[in-house]
VOBA-1610 file (N, C-alpha, C; in pm, whole numbers, padded with zeros to 5 digits, always signed):
BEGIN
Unk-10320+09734+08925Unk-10180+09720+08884Unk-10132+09580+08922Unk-10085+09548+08838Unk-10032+09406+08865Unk-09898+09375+08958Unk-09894+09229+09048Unk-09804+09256+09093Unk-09634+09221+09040Unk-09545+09314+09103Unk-09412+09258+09054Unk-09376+09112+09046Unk-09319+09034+08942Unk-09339+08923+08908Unk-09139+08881+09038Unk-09195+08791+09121Unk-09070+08762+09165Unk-08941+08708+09086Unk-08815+08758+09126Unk-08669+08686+09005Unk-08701+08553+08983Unk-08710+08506+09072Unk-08765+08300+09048Unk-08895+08311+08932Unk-08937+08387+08875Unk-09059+08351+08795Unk-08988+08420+08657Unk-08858+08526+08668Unk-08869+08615+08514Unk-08778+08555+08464Unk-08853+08487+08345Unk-08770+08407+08226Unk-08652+08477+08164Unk-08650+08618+08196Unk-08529+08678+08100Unk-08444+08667+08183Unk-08428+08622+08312Unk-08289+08588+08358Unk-08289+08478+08401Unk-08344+08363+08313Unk-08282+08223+08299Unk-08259+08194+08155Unk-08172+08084+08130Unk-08146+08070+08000Unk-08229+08003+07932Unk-08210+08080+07810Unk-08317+07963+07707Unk-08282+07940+07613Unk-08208+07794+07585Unk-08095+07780+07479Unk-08155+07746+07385Unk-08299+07721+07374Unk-08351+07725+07258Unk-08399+07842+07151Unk-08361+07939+07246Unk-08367+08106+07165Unk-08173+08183+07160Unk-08130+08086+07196Unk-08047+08094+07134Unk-07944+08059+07066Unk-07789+08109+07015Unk-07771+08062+06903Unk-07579+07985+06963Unk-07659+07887+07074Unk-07534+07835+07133Unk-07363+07906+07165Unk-07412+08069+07187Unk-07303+08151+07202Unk-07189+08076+07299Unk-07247+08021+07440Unk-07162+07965+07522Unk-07049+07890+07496Unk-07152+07809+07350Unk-07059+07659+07296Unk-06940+07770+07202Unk-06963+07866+07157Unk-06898+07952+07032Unk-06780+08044+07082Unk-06859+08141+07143Unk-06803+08239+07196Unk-06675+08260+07330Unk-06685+08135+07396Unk-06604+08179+07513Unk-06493+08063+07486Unk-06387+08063+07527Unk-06262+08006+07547Unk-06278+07906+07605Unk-06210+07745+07635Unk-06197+07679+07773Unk-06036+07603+07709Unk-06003+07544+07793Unk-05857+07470+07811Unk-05855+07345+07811Unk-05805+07265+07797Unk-05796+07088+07865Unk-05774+07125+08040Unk-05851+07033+08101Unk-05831+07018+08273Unk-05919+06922+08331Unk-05921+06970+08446Unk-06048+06855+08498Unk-06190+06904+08448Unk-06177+07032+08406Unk-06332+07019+08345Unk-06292+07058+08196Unk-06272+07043+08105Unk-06272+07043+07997Unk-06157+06938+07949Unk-06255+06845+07846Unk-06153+06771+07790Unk-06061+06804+07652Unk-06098+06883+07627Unk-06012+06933+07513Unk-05996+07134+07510Unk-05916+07158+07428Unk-05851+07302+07432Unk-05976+07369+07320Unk-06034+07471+07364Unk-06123+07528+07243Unk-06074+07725+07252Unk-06032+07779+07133Unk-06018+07916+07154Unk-06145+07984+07131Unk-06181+08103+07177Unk-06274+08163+07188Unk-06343+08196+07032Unk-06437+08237+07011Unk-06494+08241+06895Unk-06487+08135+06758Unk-06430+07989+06814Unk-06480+07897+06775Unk-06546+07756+06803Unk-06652+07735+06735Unk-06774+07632+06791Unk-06697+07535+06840Unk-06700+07444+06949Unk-06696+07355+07032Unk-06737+07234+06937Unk-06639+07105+06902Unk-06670+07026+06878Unk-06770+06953+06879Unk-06861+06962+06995Unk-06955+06872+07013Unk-07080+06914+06968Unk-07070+07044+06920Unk-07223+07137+06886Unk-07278+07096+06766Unk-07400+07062+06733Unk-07431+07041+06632Unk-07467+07120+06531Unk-07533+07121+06401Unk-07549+07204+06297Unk-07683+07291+06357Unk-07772+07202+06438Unk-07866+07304+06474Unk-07868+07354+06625Unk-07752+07387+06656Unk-07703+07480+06741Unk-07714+07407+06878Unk-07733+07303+06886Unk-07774+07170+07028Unk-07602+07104+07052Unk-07634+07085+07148Unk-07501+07000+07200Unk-07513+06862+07193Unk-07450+06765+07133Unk-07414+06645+07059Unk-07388+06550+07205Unk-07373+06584+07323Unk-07316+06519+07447Unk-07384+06618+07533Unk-07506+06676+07556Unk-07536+06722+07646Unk-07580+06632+07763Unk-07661+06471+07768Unk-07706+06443+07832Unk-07570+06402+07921Unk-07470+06361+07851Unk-07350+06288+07878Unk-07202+06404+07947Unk-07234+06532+07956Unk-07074+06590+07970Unk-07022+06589+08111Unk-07069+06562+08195Unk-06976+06502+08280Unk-06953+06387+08234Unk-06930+06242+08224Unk-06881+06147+08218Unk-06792+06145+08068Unk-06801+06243+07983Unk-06712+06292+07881Unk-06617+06416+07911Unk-06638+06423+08014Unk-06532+06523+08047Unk-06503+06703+08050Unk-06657+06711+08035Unk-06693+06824+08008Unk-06770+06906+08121Unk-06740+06898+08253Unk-06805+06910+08376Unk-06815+07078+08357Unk-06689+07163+08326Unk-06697+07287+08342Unk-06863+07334+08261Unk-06904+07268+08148Unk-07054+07307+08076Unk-07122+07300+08185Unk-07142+07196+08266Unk-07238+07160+08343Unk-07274+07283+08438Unk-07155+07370+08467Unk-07171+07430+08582Unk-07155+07614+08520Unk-07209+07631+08381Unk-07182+07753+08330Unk-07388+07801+08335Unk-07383+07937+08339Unk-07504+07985+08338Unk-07476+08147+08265Unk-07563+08167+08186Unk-07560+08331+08120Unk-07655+08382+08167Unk-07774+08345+08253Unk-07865+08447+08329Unk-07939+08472+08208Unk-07952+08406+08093Unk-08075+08493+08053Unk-07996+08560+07866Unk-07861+08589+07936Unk-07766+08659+07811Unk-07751+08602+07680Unk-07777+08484+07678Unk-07786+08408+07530Unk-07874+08447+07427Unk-08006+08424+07485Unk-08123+08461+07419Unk-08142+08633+07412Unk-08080+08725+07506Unk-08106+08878+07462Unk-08001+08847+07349Unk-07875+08843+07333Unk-07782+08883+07257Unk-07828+08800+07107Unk-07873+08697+07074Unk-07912+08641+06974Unk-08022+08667+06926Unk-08184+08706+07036Unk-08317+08733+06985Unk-08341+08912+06982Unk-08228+08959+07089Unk-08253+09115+07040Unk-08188+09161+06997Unk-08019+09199+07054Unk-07895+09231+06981Unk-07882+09242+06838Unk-07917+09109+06808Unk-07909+09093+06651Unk-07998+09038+06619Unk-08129+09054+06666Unk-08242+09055+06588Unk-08280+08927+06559Unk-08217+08820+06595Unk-08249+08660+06545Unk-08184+08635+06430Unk-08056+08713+06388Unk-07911+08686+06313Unk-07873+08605+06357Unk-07820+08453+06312Unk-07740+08364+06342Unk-07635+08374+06332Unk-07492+08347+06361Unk-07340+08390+06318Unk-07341+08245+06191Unk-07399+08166+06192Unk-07371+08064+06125Unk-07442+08143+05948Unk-07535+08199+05961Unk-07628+08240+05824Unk-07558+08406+05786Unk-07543+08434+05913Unk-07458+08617+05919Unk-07352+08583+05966Unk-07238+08543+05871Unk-07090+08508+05923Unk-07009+08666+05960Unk-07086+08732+05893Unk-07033+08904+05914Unk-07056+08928+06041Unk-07159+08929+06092Unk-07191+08936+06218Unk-07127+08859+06365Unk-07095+08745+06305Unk-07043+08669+06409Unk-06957+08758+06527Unk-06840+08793+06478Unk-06696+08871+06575Unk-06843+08952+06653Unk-06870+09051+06605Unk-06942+09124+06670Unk-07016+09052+06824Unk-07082+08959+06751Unk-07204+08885+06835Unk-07107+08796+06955Unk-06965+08763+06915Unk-06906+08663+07009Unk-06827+08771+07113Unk-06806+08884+07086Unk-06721+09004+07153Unk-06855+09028+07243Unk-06970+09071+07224Unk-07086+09152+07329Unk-07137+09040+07389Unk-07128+08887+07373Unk-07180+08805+07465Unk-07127+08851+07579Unk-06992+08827+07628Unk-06947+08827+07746Unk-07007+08910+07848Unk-07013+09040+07755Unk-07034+09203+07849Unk-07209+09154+07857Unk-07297+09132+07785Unk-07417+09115+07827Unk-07392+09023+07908Unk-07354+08877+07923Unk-07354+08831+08015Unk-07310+08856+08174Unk-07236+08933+08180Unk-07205+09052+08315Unk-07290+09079+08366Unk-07376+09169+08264Unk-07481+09264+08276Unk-07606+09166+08383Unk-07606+09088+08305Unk-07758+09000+08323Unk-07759+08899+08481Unk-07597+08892+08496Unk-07557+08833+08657Unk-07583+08951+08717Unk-07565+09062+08716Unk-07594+09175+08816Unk-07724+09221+08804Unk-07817+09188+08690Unk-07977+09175+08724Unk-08013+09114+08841Unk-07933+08947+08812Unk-08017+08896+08872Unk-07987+08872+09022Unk-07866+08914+09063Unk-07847+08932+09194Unk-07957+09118+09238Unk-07964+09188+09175Unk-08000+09293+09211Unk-08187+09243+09194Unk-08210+09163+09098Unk-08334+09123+09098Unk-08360+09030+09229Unk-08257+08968+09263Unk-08301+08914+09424Unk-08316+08966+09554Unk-08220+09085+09588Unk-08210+09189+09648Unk-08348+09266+09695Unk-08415+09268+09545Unk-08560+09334+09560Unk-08653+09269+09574Unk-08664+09103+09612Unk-08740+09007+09646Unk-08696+09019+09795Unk-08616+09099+09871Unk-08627+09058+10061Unk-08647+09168+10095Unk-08774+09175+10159Unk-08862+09242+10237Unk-08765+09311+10346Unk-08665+09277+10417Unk-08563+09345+10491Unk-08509+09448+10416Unk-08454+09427+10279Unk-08377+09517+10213Unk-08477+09615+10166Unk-08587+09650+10199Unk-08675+09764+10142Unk-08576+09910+10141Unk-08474+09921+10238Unk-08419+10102+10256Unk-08367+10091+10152Unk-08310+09958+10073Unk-08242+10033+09943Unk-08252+09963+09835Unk-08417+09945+09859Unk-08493+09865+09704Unk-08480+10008+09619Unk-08475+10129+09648Unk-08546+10246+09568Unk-08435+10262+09522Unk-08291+10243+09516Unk-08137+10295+09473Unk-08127+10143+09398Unk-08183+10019+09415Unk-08174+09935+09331Unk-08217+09911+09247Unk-08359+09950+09256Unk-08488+09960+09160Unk-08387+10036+09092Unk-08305+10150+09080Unk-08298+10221+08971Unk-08179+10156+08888Unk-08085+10128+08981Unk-07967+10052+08934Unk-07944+09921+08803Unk-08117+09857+08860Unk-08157+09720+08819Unk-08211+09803+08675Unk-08239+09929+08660Unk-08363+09978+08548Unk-08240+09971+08438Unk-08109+10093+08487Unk-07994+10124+08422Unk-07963+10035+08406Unk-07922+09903+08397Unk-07836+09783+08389Unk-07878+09751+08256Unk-08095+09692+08256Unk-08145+09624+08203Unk-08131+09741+08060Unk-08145+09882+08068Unk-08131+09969+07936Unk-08027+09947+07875Unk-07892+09923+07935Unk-07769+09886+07892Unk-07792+09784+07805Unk-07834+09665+07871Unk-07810+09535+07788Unk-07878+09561+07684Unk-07948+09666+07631Unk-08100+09657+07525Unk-08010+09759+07450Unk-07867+09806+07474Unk-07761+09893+07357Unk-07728+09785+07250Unk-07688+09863+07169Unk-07644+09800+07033Unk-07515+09724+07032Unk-07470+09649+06966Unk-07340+09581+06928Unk-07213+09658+06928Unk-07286+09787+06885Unk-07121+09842+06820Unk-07116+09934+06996Unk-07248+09941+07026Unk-07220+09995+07228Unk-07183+09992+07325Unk-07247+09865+07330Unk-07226+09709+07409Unk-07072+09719+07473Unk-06979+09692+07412Unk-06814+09675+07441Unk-06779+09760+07521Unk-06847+09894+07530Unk-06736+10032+07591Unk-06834+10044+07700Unk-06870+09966+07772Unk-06963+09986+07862Unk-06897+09937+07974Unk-06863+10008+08074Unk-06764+09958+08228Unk-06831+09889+08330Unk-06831+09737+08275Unk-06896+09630+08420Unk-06832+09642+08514Unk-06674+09656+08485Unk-06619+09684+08655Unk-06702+09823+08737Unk-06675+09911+08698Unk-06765+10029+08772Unk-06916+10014+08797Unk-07004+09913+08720Unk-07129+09869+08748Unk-07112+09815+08859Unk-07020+09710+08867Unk-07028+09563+08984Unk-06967+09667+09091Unk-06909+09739+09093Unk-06854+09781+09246Unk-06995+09869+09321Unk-07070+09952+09235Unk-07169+10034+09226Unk-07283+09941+09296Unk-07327+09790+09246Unk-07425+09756+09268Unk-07412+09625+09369Unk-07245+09619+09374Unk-07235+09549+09494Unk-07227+09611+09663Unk-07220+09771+09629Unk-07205+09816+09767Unk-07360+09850+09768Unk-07438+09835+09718Unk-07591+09785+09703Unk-07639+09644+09790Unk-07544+09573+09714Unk-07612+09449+09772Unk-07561+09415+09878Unk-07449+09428+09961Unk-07333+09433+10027Unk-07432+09484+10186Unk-07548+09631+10156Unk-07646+09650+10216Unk-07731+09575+10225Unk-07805+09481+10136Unk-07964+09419+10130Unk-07889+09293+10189Unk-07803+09270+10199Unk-07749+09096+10264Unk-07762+09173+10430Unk-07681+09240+10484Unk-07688+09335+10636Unk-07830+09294+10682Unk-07904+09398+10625Unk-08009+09394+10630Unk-08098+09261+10641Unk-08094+09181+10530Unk-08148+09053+10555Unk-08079+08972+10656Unk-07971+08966+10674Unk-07910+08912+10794Unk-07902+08948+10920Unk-07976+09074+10927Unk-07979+09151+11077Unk-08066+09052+11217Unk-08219+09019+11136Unk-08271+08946+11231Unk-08247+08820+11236Unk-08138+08738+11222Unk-08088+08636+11242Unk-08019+08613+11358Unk-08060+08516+11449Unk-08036+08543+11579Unk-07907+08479+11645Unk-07824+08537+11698Unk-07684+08522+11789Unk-07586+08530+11663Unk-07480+08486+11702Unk-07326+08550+11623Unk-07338+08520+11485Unk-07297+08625+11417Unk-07334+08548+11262Unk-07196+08551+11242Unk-07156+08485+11220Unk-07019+08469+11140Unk-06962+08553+10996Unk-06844+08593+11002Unk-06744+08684+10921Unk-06660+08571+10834Unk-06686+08524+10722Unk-06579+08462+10654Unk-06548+08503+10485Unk-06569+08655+10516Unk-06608+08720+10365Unk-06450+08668+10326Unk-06437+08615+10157Unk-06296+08655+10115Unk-06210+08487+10176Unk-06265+08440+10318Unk-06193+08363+10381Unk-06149+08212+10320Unk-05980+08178+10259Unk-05953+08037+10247Unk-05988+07936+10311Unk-06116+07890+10279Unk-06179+07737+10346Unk-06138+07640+10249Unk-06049+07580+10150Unk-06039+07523+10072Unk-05999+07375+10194Unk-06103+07256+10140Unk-06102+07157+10211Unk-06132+07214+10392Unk-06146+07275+10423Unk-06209+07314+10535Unk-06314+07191+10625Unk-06301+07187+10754Unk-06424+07049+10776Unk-06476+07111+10885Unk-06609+07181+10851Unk-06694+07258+10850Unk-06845+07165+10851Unk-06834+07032+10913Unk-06934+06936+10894Unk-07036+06990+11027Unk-07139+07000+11017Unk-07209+07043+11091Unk-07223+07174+11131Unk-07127+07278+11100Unk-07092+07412+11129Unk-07220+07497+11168Unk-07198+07584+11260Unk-07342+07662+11248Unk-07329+07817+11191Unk-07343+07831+11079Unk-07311+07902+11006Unk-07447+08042+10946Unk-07519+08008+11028Unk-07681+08073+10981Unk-07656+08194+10955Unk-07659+08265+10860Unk-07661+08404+10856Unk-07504+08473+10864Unk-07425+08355+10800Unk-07269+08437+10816Unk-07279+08507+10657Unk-07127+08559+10668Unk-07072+08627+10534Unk-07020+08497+10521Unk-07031+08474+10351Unk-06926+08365+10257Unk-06863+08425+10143Unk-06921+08579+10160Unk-06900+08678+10050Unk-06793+08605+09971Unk-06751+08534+09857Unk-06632+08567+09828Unk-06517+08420+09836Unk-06547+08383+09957Unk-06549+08250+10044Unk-06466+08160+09934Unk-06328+08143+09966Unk-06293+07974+09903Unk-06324+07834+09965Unk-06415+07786+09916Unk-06484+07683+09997Unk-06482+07520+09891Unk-06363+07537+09803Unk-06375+07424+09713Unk-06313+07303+09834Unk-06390+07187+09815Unk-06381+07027+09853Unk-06365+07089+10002Unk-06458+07178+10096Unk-06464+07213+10164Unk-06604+07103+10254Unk-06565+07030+10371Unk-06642+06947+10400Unk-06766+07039+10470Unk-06923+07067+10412Unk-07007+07158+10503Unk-07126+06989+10452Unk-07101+06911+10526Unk-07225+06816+10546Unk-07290+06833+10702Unk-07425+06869+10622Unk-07504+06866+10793Unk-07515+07035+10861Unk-07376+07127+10762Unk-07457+07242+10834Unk-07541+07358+10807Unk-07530+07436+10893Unk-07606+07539+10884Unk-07612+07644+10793Unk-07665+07645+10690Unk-07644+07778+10626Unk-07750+07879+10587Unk-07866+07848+10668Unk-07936+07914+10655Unk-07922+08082+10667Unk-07952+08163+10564Unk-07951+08281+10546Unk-07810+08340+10515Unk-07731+08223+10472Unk-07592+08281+10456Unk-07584+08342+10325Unk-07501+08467+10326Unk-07476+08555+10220Unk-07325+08458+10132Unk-07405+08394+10015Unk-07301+08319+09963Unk-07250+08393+09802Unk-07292+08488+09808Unk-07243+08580+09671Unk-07095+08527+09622Unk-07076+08508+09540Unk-06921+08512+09485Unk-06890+08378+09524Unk-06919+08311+09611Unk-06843+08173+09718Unk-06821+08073+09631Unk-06718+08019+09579Unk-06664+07897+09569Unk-06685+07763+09632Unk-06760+07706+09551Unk-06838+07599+09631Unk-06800+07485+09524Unk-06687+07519+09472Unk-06641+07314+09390Unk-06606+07238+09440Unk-06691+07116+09437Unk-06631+06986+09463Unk-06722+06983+09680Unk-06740+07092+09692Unk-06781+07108+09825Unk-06904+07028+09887Unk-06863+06937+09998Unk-06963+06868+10047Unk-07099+06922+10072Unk-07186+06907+10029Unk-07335+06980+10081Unk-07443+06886+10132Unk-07399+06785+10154Unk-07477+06639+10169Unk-07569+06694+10341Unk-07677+06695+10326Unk-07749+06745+10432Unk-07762+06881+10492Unk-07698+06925+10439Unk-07663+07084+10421Unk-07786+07166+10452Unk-07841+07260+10496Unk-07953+07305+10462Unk-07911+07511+10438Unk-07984+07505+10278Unk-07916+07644+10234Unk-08071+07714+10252Unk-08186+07695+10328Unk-08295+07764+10294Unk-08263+07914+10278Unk-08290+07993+10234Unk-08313+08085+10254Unk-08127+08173+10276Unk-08069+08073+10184Unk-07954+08124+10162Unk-07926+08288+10054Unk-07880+08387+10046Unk-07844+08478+10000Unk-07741+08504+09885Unk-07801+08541+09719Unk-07776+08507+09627Unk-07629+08395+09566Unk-07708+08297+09568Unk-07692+08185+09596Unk-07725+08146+09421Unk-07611+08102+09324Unk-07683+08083+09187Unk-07648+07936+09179Unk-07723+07856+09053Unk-07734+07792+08993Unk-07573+07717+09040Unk-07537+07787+08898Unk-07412+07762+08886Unk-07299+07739+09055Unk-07297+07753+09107Unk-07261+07749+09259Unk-07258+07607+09313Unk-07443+07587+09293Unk-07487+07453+09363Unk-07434+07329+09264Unk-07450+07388+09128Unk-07402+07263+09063Unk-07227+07176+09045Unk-07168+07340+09133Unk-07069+07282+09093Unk-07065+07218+09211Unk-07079+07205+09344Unk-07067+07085+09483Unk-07121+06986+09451Unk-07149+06904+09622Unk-07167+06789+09604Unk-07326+06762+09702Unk-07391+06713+09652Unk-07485+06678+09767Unk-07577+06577+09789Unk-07729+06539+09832Unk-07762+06476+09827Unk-07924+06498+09873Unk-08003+06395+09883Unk-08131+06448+09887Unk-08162+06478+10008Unk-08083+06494+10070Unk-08148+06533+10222Unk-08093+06645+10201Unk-08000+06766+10118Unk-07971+06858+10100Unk-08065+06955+10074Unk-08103+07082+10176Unk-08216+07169+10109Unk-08161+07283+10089Unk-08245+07324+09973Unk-08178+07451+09901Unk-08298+07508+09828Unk-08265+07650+09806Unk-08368+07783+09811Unk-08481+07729+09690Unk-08594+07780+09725Unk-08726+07728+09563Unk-08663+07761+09492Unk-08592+07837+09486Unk-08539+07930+09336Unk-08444+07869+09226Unk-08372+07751+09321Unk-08311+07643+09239Unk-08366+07495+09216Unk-08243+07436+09132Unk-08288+07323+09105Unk-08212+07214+09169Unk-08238+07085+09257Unk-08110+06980+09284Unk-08050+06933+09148Unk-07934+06963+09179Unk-07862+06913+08998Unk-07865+06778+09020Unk-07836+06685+08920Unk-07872+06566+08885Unk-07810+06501+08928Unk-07663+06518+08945Unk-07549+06418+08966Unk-07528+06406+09142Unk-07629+06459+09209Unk-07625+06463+09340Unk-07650+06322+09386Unk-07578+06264+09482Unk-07678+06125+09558Unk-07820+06187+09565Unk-07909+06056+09558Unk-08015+06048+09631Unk-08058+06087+09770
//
């Protein structure tokens, strides 16, 4: 029997915008602000998208003004909703289809963030007492997302996320148990600009955590449970997140850091970081 393939290796919960049909650029809403330079309503294409479904300023959207792209992730939800949902229907060739396809992005995209936190959950060897209530949770989720269009909508992510966060809420405990001396409580807690430079923070709660332009250069965060945490604009310059606790993409990209910054295999240093 082969072994379980770890979340860092399963392609269906990373994106692959080449299987799909630029829903992000289509489907979701943004405003004029500091991250969006212009007003776009939901279910229509984004100026900058091209005819073959690529972004016209991708190498460029921060310095065009488009930072909020930089820091968006669907887990994977683009490519189910475009290569299975609808079968490899384009909204551009199936204009009938479109409403449909721009309404069930969102809810698959829900879906596919609570994979992949529940798919991390079952990568720590601590959380084994309630891999077997996740394993099943993670099974139900993934059948959901594989419902139909006209299904899809009436499906309650709020009652999922409360369900599979008092799940994970356990596998963080757990992974944080053998972490040694006071772990720190800052679930929920306003750190906004906070100076937190050096902090020793190993193994706290950030559950939740407002931590935007929050100064954490130099500290500790090893094994911290950073689920939900607000991390814009937030210093991370030397930071060390090893073995930090679901901890996404989207999170790291939106701070600030630099190459002495370490952070879990499972990600990537975003680009715009110092050296």
């Amino acid at each position: 029997m082969s072994a379980r393939i770890p979340h860092t290796e399963r392609a269906d919960l990373r994106a692959d915008c080449a299987e799909c049909f630029a829903l992000c650029c289509v489907a979701l809403p943004f405003a004029r602000s500091a991250d969006f330079a212009a007003d776009k309503p939901g279910g229509t294409p984004c100026g900058n998208l091209g005819a073959d479904f690529r972004c016209g300023i991708h190498a460029r959207l921060r310095e065009r003004g488009y930072q909020g792209c930089t820091v968006f992730d669907c887990f994977g939800a683009g490519q189910k909703v475009s290569q299975v949902t609808f079968g490899g229907r384009d909204w551009r060739s199936a204009p009938d289809s479109a409403g449909a396809m721009f309404a069930v992005f969102p809810v698959v995209r829900q879906l596919h963030e609570l994979l992949r936190y529940a798919a991390e959950a079952l990568d720590l060897p601590a959380a084994r007492p309630v891999h077997r209530e996740l394993r099943r949770r993670h099974d139900e989720i993934d059948a959901l997302t594989r419902r139909s269009a006209a299904e899809l909508p009436a499906v309650d992510v709020a009652a999922l996320r409360a369900e599979v966060n008092a799940l994970l809420l356990r596998a963080s405990e757990l992974a944080r148990a053998s972490v040694p001396g006071r772990r720190r409580d800052h679930r929920g807690a306003d750190l906004m600009g906070a100076r937190l430079r050096g902090a020793k923070l190993r193994g706290a709660s950030l559950r939740g955590a407002y931590l935007i332009a929050a100064d954490l250069a130099g500290a500790d965060l090893r094994e911290a449970d950073l689920i939900g945490a607000d991390l814009r604009d937030a210093d991370l310059s030397g930071a060390d997140l090893t073995g930090a606790l679901f901890l996404t993409q989207p999170q790291l990209t939106a701070a600030r850091g630099d190459g002495a910054t370490r952070i879990p295999a499972a990600l990537r240093r975003p680009g715009h970081w110092r050296p």
